[in-house]
N, C-alpha and C positions, 0 to 999 in steps of 0.2 A: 623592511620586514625580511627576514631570513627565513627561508622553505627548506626545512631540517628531512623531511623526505617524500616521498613517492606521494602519500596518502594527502597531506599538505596540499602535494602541487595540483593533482587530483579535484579538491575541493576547493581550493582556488579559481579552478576552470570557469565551475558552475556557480559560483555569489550572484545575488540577483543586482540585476543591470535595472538602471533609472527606470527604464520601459517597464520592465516587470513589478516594481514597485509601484507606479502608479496604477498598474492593470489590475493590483490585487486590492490596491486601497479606493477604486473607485468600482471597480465589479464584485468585489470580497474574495473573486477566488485566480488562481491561475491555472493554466494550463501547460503543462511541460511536453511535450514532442518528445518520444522517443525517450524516456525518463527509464525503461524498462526496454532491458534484451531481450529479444524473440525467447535464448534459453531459459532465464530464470520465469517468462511468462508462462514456458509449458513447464519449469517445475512446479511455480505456484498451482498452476490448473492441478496438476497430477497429485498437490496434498492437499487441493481444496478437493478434489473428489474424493479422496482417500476419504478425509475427515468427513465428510459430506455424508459418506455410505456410510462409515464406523456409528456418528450420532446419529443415522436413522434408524439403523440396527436397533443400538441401545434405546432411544426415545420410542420404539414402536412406530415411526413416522412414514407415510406413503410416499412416495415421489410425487404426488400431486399437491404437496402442501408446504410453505415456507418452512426452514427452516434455520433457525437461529442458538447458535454455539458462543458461550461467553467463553472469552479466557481464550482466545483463538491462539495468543502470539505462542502460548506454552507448548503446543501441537507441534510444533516443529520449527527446530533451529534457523530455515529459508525468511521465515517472518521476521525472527531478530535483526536477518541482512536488510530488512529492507529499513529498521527504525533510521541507523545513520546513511544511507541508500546515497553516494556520492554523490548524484544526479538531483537529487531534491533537500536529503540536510542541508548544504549551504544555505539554499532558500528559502527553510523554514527558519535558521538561525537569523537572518535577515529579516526578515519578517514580523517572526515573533520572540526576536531574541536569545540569550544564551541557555535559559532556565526552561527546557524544553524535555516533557515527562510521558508516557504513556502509562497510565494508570487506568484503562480502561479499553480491550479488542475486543469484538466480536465478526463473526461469520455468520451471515443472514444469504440464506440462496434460493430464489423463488424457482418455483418450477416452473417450464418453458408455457408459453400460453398457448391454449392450443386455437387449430384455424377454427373457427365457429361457421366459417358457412361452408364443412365440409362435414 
């Protein structure tokens, strides 16, 4: 096989390894280590609260109550980065193949629980 460039060699690193493959075919799920950089984790935070505050605004909603946003990925361009996410596409083409479609986000964020014996 020939690595025509950067992005190739990149997703090469991360294919799943026998190990992984059985851990997801005998538990259903796997777990990636470190899948996500410290940075893009506080940009995600910073547009999950943006959006967080904007649909509570609009919904009328308290911060005391779940809330749930379809259509997440449209919100902002950071989501798109993560559908081919170097660190976990290889794994999901592995996985579950080449024909891989997101045709369905949402953002669900409950409110923090509060301490009950205070």
């Amino acid at each position: 096989m020939t690595v025509t460039n950067r992005a190739s060699q990149d997703w090469l690193q991360y294919c799943a390894t026998q190990e992984q493959l059985d851990t997801f075919n005998n538990d259903g799920y796997l777990i990636v280590e470190e899948a996500l950089t410290p940075q893009i984790i506080d940009q995600l935070a910073e547009v999950i609260n943006r959006v967080d505050y904007e649909e509570r605004k609009k919904q009328k909603l308290s911060n005391d109550v779940i809330l749930s946003k379809f259509c997440m990925v449209a919100e902002d361009d950071i989501f798109l980065e993560l559908l081919d996410w170097p660190k976990t596409f290889p794994l999901l083409w592995d996985i579950l193949g080449w024909n891989i479609q997101l045709y369905i986000s949402y953002l669900i964020t409950y409110p923090p629980e509060l301490d009950k014996d205070k």
